[in-house]
VOMI-299647 format. One record per residue (C-alpha): residue in one letter; x, y, z; residue number from 1. Coordinates in Angstrom, 2 decimals. Each point is the difference from the previous one (the first is absolute). Layout:
BEGIN
<site residuo="A" u="X" v="Y" w="Z" num="NUM"/>
...
***
This chain:
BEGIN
<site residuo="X" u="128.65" v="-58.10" w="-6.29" num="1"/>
<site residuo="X" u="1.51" v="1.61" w="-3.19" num="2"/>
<site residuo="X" u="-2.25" v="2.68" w="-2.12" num="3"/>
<site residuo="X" u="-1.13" v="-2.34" w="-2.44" num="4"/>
<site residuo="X" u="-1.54" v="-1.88" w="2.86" num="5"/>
<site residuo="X" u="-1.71" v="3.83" w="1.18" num="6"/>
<site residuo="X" u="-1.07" v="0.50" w="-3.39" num="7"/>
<site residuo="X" u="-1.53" v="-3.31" w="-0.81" num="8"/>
<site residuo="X" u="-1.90" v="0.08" w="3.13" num="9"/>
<site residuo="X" u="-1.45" v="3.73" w="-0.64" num="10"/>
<site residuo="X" u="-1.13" v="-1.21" w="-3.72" num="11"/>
<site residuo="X" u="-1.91" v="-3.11" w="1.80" num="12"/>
<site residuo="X" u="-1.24" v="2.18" w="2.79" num="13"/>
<site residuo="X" u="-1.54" v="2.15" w="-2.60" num="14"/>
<site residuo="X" u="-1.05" v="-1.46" w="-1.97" num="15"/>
<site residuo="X" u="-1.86" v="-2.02" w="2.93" num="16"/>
<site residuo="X" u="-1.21" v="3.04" w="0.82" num="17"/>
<site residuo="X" u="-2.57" v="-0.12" w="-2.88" num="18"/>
<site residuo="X" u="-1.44" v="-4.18" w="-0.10" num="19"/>
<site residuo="X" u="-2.28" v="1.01" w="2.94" num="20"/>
<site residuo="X" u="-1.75" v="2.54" w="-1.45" num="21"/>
<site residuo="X" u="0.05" v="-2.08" w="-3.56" num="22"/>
<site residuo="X" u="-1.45" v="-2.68" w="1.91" num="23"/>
<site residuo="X" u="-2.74" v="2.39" w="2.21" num="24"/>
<site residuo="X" u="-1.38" v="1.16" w="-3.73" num="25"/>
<site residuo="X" u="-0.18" v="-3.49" w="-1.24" num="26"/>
<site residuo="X" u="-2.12" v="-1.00" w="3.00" num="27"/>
<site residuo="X" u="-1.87" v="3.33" w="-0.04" num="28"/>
<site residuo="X" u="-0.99" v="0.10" w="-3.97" num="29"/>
<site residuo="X" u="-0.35" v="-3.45" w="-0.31" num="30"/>
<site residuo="X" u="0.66" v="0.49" w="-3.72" num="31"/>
<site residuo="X" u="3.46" v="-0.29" w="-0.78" num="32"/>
<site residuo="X" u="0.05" v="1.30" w="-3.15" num="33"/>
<site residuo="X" u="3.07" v="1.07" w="-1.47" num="34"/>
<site residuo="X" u="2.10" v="-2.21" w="2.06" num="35"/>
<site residuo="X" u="2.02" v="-2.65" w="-1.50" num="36"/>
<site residuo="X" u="0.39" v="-3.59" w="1.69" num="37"/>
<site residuo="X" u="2.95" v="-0.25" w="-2.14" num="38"/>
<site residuo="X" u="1.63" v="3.35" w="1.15" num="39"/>
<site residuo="X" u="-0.48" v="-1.03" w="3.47" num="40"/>
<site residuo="X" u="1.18" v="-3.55" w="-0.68" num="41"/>
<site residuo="X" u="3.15" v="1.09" w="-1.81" num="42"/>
<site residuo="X" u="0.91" v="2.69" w="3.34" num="43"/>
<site residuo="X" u="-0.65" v="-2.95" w="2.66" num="44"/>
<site residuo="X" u="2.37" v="-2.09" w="-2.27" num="45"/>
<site residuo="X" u="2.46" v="2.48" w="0.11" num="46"/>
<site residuo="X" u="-0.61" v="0.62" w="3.47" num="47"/>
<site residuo="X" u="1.02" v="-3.68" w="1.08" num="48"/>
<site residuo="X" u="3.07" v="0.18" w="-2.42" num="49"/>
<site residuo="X" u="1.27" v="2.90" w="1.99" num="50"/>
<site residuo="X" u="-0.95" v="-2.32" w="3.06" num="51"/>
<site residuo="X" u="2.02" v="-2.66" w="-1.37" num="52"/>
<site residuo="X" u="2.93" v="2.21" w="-0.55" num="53"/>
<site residuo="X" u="0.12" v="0.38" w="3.25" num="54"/>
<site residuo="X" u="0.03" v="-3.25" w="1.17" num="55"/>
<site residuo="X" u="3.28" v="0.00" w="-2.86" num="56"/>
<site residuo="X" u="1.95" v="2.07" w="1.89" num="57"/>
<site residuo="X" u="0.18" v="-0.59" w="3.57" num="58"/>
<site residuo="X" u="-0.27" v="1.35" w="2.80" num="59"/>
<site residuo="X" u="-3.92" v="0.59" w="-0.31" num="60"/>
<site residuo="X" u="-1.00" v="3.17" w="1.43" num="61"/>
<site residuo="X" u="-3.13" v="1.84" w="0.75" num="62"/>
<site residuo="X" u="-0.58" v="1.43" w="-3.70" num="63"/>
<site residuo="X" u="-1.15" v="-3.54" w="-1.36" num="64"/>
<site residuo="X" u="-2.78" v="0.53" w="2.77" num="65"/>
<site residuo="X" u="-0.70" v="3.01" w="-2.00" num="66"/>
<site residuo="X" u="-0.52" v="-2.66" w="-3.20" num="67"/>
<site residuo="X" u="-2.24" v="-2.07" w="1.68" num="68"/>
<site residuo="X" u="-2.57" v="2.73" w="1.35" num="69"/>
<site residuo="X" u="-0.15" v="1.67" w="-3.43" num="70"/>
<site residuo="X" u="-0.37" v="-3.66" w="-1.81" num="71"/>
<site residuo="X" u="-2.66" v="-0.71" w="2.42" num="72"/>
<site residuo="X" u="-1.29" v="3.21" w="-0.57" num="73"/>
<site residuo="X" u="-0.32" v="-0.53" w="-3.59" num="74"/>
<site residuo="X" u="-1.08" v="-3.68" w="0.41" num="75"/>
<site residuo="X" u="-2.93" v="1.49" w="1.67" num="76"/>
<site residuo="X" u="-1.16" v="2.61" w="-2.26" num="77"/>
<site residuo="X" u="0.58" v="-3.04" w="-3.16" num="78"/>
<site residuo="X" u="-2.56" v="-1.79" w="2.28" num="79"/>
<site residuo="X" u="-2.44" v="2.62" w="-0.07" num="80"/>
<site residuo="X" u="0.09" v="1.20" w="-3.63" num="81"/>
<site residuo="X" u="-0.10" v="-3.84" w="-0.78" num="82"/>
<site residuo="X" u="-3.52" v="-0.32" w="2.11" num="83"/>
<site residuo="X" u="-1.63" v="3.80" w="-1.03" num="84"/>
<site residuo="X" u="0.64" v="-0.69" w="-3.75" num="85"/>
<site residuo="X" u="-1.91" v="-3.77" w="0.53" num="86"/>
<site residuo="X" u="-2.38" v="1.65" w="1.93" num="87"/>
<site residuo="X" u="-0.26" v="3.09" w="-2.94" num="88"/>
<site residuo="X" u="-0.25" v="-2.86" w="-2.86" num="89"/>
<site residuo="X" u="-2.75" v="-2.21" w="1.41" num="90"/>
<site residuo="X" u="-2.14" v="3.26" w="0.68" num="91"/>
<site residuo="X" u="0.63" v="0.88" w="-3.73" num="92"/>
<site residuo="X" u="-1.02" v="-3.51" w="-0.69" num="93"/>
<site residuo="X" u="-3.49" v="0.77" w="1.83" num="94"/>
<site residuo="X" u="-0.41" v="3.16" w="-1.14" num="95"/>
<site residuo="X" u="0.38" v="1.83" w="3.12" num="96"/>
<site residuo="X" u="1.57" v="3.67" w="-0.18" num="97"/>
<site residuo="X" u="4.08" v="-0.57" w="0.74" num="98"/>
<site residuo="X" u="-0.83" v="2.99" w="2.93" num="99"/>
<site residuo="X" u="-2.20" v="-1.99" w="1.76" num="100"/>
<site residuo="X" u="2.61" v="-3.10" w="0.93" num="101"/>
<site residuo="X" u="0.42" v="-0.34" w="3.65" num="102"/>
<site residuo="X" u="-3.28" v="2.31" w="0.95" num="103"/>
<site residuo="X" u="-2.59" v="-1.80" w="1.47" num="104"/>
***
């Protein structure tokens, strides 16, 4: 394993570190205001090119695991803003207050 290798896998391990708590304040606000599905699109895309560059230069090795967790990661947290800013219109649409989506 050469340095690059070390280094690449510390920059996906941290930032790793931080989709799980992006995705916990999605779930928890249920608003996701502020958060672009574009932004998140654009770093999963460029999460499965460094995937793919990996698969370019053989052998594969455990950092392209790394790529997969944090694209799934970010898959999930697209998901979520996708559904909370559906849910966030069609309570605009009714007129219900935007703080009230997902209290019962």
């Amino acid at each position: 394993m050469s340095a690059a290798d070390i280094w690449e896998a510390l920059m996906l391990i941290l930032f790793g570190a931080s989709w799980p708590t992006a995705i916990l304040k999605t779930i928890r606000v249920k608003n996701p205001l502020g958060k672009s599905r574009l932004f998140l699109l654009m770093v999963f895309l460029g999460y499965m090119a460094g995937l793919v560059a990996k698969f370019c230069r053989p052998p594969l090795d455990w950092v392209a695991l790394l790529y997969v967790i944090n694209a799934l990661m970010v898959m999930t947290d697209l998901i979520f803003v996708i559904y909370y800013k559906r849910k966030v219109a069609m309570a605009a649409k009714a007129g219900q207050p935007v703080n009230q989506i997902g209290n019962k």
